[in-house]
TORKOL-4160 file (C-alpha; in steps of 0.2 Angstrom, whole numbers, padded with zeros to 4 digits, m for minus):
271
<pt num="1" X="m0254" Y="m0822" Z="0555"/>
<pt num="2" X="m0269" Y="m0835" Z="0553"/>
<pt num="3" X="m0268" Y="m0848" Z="0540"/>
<pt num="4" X="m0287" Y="m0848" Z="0530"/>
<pt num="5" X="m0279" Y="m0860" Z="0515"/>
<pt num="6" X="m0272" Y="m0878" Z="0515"/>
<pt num="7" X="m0261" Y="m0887" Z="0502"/>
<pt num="8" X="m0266" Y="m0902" Z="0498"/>
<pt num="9" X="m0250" Y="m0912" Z="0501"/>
<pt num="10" X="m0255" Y="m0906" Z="0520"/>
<pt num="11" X="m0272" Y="m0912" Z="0522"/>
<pt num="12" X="m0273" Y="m0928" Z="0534"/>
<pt num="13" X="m0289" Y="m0939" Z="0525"/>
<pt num="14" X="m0290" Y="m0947" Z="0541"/>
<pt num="15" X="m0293" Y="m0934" Z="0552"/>
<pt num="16" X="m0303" Y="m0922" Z="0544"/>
<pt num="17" X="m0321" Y="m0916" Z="0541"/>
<pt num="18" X="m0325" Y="m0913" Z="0522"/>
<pt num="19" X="m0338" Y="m0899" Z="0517"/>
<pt num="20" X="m0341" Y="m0899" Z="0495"/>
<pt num="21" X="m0347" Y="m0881" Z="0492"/>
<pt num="22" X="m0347" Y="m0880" Z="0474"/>
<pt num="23" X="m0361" Y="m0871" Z="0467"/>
<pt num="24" X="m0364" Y="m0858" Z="0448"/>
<pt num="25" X="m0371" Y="m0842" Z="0452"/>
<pt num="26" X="m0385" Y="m0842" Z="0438"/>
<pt num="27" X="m0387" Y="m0863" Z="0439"/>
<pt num="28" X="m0394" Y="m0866" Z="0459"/>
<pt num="29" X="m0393" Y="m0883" Z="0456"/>
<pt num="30" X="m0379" Y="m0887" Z="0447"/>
<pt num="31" X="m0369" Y="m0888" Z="0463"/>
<pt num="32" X="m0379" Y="m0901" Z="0472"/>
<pt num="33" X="m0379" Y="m0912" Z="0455"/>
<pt num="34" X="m0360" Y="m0913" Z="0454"/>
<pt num="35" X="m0359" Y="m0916" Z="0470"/>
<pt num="36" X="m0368" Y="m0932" Z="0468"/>
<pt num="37" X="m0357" Y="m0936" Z="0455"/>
<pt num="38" X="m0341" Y="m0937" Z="0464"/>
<pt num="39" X="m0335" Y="m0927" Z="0478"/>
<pt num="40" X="m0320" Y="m0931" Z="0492"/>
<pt num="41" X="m0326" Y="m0945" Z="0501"/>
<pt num="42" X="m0335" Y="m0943" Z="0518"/>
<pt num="43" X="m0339" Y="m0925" Z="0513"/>
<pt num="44" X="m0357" Y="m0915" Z="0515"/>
<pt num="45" X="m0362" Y="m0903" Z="0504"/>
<pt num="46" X="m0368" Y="m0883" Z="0509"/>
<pt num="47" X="m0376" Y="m0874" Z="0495"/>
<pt num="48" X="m0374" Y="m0855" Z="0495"/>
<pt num="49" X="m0394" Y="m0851" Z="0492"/>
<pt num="50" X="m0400" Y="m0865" Z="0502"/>
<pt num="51" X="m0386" Y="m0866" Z="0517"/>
<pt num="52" X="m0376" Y="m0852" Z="0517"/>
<pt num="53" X="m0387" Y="m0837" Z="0514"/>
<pt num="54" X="m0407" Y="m0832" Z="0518"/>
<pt num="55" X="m0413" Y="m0828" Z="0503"/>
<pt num="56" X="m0430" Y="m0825" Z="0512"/>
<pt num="57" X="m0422" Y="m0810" Z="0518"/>
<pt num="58" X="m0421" Y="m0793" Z="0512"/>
<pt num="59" X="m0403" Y="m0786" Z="0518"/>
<pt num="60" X="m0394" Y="m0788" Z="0500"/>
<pt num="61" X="m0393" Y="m0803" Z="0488"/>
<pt num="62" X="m0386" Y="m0816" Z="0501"/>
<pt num="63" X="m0391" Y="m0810" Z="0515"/>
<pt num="64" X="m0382" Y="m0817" Z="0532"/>
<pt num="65" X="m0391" Y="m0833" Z="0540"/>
<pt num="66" X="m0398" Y="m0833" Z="0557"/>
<pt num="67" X="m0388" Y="m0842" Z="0571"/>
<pt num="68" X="m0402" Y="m0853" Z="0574"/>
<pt num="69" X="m0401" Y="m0857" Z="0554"/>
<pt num="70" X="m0381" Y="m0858" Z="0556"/>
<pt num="71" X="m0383" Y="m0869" Z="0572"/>
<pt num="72" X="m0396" Y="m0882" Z="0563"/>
<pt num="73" X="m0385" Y="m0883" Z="0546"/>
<pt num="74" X="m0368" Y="m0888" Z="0558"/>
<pt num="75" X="m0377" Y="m0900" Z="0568"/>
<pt num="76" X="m0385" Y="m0909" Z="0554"/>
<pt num="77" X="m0369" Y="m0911" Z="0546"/>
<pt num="78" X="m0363" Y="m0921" Z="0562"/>
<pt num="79" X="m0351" Y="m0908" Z="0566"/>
<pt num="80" X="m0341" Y="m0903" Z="0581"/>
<pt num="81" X="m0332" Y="m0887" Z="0588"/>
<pt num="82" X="m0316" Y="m0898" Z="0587"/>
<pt num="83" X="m0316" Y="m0904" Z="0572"/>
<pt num="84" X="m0304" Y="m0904" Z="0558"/>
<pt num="85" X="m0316" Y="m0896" Z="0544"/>
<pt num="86" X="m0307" Y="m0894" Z="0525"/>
<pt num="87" X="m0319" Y="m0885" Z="0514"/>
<pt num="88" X="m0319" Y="m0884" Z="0496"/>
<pt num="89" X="m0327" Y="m0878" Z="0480"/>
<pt num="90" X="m0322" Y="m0879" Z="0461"/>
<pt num="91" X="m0308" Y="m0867" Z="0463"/>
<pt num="92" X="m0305" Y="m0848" Z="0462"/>
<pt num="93" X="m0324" Y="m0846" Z="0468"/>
<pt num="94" X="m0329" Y="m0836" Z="0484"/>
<pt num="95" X="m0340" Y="m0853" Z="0489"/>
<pt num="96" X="m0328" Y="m0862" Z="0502"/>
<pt num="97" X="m0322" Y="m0843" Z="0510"/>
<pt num="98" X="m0340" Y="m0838" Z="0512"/>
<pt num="99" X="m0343" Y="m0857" Z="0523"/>
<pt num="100" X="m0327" Y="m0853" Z="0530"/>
<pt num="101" X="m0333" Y="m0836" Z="0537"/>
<pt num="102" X="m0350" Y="m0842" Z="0545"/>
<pt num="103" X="m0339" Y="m0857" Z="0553"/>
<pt num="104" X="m0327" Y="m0845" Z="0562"/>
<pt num="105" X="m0343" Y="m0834" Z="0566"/>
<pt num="106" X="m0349" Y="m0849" Z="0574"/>
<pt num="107" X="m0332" Y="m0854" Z="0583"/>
<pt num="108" X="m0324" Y="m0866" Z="0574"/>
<pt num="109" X="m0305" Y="m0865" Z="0577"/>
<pt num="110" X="m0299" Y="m0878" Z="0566"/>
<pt num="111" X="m0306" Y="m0873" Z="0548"/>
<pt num="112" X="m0295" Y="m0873" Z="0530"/>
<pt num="113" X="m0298" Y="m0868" Z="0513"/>
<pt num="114" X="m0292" Y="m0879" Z="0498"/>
<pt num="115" X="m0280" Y="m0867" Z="0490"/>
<pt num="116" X="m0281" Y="m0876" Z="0474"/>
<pt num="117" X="m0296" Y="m0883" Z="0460"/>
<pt num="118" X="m0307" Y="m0897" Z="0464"/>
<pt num="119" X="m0298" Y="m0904" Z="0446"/>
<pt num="120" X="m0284" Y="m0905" Z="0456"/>
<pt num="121" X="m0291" Y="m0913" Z="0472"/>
<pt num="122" X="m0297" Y="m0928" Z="0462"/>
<pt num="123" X="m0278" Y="m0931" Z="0457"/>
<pt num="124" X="m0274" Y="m0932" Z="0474"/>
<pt num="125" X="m0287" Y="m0936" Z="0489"/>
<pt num="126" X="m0301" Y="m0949" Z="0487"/>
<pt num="127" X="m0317" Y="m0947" Z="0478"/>
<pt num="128" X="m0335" Y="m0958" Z="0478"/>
<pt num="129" X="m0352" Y="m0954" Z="0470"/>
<pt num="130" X="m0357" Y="m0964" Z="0488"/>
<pt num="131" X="m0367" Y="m0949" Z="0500"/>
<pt num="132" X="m0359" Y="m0951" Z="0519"/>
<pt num="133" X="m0374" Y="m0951" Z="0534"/>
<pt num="134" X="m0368" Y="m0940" Z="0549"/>
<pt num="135" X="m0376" Y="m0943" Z="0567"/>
<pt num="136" X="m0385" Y="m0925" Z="0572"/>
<pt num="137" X="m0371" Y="m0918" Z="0584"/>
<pt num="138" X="m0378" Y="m0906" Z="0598"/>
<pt num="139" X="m0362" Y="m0895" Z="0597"/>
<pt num="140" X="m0364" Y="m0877" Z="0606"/>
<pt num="141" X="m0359" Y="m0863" Z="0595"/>
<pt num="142" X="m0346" Y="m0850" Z="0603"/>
<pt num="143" X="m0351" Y="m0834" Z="0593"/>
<pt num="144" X="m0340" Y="m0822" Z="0586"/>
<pt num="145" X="m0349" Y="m0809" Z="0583"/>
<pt num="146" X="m0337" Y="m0794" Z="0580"/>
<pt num="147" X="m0333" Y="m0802" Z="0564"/>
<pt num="148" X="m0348" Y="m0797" Z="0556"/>
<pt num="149" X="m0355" Y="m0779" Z="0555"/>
<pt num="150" X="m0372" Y="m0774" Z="0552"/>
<pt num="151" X="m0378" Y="m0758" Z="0540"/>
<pt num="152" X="m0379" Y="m0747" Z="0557"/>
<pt num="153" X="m0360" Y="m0751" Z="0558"/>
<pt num="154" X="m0354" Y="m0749" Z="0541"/>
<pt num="155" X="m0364" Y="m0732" Z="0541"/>
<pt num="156" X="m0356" Y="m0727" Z="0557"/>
<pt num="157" X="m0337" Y="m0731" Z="0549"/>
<pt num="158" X="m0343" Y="m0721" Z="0532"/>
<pt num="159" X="m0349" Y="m0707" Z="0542"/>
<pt num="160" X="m0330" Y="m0708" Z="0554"/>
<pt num="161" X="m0340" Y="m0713" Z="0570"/>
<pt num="162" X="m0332" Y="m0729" Z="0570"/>
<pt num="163" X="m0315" Y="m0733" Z="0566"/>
<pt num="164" X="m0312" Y="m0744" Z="0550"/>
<pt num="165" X="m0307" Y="m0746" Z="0533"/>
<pt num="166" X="m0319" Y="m0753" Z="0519"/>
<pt num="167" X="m0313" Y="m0764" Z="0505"/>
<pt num="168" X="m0321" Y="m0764" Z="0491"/>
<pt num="169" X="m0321" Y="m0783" Z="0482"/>
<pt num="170" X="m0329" Y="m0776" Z="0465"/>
<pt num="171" X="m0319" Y="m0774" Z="0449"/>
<pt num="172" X="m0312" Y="m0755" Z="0447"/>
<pt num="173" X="m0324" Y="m0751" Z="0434"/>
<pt num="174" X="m0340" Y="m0757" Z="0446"/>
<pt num="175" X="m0332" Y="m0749" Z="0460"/>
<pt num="176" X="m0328" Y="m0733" Z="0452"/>
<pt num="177" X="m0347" Y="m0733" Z="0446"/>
<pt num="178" X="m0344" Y="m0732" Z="0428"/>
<pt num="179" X="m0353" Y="m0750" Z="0425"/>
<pt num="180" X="m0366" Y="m0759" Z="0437"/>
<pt num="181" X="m0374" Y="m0774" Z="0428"/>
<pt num="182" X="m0382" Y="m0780" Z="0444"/>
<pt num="183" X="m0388" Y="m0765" Z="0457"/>
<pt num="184" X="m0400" Y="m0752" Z="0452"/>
<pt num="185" X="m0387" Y="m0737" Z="0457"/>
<pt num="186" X="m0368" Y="m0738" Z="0452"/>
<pt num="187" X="m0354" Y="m0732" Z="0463"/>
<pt num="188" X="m0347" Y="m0739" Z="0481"/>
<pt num="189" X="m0350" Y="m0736" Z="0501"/>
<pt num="190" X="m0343" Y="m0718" Z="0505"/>
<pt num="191" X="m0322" Y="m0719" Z="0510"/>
<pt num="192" X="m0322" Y="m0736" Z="0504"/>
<pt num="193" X="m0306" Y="m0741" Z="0493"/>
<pt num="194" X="m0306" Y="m0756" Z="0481"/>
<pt num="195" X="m0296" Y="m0770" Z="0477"/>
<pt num="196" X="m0304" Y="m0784" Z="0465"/>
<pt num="197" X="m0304" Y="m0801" Z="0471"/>
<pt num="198" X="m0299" Y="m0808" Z="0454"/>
<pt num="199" X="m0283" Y="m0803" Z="0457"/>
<pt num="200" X="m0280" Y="m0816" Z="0472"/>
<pt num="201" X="m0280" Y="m0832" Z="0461"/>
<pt num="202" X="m0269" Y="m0837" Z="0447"/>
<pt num="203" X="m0269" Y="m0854" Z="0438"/>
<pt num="204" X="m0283" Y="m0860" Z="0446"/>
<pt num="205" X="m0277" Y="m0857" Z="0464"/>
<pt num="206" X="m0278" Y="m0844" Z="0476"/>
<pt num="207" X="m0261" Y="m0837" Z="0479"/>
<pt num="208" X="m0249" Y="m0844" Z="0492"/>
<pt num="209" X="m0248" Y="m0835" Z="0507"/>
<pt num="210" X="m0232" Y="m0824" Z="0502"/>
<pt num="211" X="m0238" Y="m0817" Z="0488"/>
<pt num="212" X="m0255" Y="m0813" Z="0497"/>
<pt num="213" X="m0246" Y="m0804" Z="0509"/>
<pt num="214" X="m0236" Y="m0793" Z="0495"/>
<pt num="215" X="m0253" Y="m0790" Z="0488"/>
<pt num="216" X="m0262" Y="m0783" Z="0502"/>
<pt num="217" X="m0250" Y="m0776" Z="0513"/>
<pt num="218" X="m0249" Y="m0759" Z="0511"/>
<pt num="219" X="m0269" Y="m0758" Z="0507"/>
<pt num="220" X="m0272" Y="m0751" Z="0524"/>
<pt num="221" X="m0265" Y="m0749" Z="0542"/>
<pt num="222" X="m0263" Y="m0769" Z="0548"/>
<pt num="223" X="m0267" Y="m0761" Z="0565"/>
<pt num="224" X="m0283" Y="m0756" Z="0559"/>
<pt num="225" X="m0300" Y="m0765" Z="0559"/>
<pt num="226" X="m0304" Y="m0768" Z="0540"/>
<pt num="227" X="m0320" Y="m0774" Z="0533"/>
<pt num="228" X="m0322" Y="m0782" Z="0515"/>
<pt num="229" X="m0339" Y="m0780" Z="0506"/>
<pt num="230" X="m0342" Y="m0784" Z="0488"/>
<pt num="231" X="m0359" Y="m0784" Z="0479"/>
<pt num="232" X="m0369" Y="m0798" Z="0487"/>
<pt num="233" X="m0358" Y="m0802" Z="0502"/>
<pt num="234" X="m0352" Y="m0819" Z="0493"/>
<pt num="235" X="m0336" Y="m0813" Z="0486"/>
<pt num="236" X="m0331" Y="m0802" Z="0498"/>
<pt num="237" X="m0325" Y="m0821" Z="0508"/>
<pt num="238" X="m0310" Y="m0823" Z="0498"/>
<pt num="239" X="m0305" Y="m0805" Z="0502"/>
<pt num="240" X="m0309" Y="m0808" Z="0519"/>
<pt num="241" X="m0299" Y="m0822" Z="0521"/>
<pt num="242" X="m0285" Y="m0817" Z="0511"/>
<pt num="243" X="m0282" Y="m0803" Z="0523"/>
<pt num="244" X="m0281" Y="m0813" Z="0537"/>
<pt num="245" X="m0269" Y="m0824" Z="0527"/>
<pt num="246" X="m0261" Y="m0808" Z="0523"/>
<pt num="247" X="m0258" Y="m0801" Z="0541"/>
<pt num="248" X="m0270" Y="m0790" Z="0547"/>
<pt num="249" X="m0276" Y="m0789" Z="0565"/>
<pt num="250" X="m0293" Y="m0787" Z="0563"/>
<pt num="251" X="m0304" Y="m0792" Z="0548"/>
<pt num="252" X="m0323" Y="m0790" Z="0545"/>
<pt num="253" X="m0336" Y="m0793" Z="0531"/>
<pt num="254" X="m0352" Y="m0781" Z="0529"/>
<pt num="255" X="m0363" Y="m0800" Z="0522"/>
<pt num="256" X="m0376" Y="m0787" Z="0517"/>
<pt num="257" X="m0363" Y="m0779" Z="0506"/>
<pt num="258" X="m0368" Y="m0765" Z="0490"/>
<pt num="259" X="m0384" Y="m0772" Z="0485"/>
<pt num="260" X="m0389" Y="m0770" Z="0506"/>
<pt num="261" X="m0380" Y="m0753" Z="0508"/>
<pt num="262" X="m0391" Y="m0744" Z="0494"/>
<pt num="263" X="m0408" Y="m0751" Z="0502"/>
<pt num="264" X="m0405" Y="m0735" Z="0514"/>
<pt num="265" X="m0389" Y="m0724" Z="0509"/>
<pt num="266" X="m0380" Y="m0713" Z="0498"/>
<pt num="267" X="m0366" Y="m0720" Z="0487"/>
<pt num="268" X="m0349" Y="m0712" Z="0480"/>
<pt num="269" X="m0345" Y="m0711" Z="0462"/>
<pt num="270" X="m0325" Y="m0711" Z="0458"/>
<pt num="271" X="m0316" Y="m0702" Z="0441"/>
């Protein structure tokens, strides 16, 4: 069972790497500007639009980043294959799981999730207004490909070439395809089933572990690849991760997610 999320009464200040990804969908720089602010002290911050997503591209609304992107971004921020990295965003966001995912593509082993609110890390680890400098590191990523699945692939899992099960991120009404405030056509990938990500944080934390694994458990197969997708690909992480807290074997995301699939593809509608 891997361990995505940290408590905070584990995390060792002296020993670990800091990345601040809080950012507001809607606000692209309000992130950043609490950042400068007051943030953990030695940590670098990763915007979702700038860092974590290509929004030059046109496969969905975050679309993935390049490896040479990916390589650039870790390097800059000093960092190493073997370091301890603790990521963190304002709480119950999909931010710090979606810098958490592009890490383990890139082969970093040793990556956590605060499980709880950035309101509560200021109790409890150091915080400065002061922005750290980092050397460049010339660290060599060791990809993980098979963690992330193109359009071809998802296709080839809707259409049972390819075994998997999608999940679904969206709430029930999205996924069902009686609402859709954001894509042009409603509904969800053919065979996917849907569980909301909302329901995998309560009181301004992601669950714990245990009741993670009662949530998810009998979703699908554990033995079974399963690949998480949402709208944009952003809060799809959190799903993503939390099945991997939760058990299963082998876990994918479709970054490309809804707003990619319906570039090409036919969508389902549910009653």
């Amino acid at each position: 069972m891997t361990k995505v999320f940290i408590e905070l009464s584990e995390i060792d200040i002296t020993s670990s790497r800091f990345i601040d990804t809080r950012f507001i969908l809607g606000e692209p720089s309000a992130g950043y500007e609490v950042f400068k602010e007051s943030h953990v002290s030695g940590a670098v911050y990763w915007d979702l639009e700038k860092d974590l997503s290509d929004m030059d591209d046109f496969k969905g609304r975050h679309p993935m980043i390049s490896k040479e992107k990916m390589i650039e971004l870790v390097q800059n921020s000093g960092l190493n294959l073997d370091d301890k990295i603790i990521i963190y965003d304002q709480g119950e966001a999909p931010f710090a799981l979606r810098a958490y995912f592009l890490l383990e593509w890139a082969g970093f082993k040793n990556v956590r999730v605060i499980r709880q609110s950035f309101e509560m890390i200021k109790q409890q680890l150091p915080i400065t207004d002061e922005v750290t400098q980092y050397t460049k590191s010339n660290m060599t990523p060791l990809w993980n490909d098979e963690i992330y699945l193109t359009m071809d692939e998802v296709r080839d899992i809707a259409n049972g070439k390819r075994d998997g099960q999608l999940i679904d991120a969206r709430s029930s009404a999205r996924y069902r395809g009686e609402i859709e405030p954001i894509d042009h056509i409603a509904g969800h990938i053919p065979t996917a089933i849907n569980y909301d990500w909302e329901q995998l944080k309560r009181d301004g934390a992601f669950l714990e572990q245990e009741l993670m694994e009662s949530q998810l458990s009998n979703l699908s197969n554990k033995d079974k690849p399963v690949i998480a997708y949402c709208g944009s690909g952003v809060t799809a992480a959190p799903l993503y991760a939390s099945l991997k807290e939760a058990g299963y074997k082998d876990v994918k995301l479709y970054v490309g997610s809804y707003s990619d699939w319906i570039r090409e593809n036919d969508v389902e509608k549910s009653n």
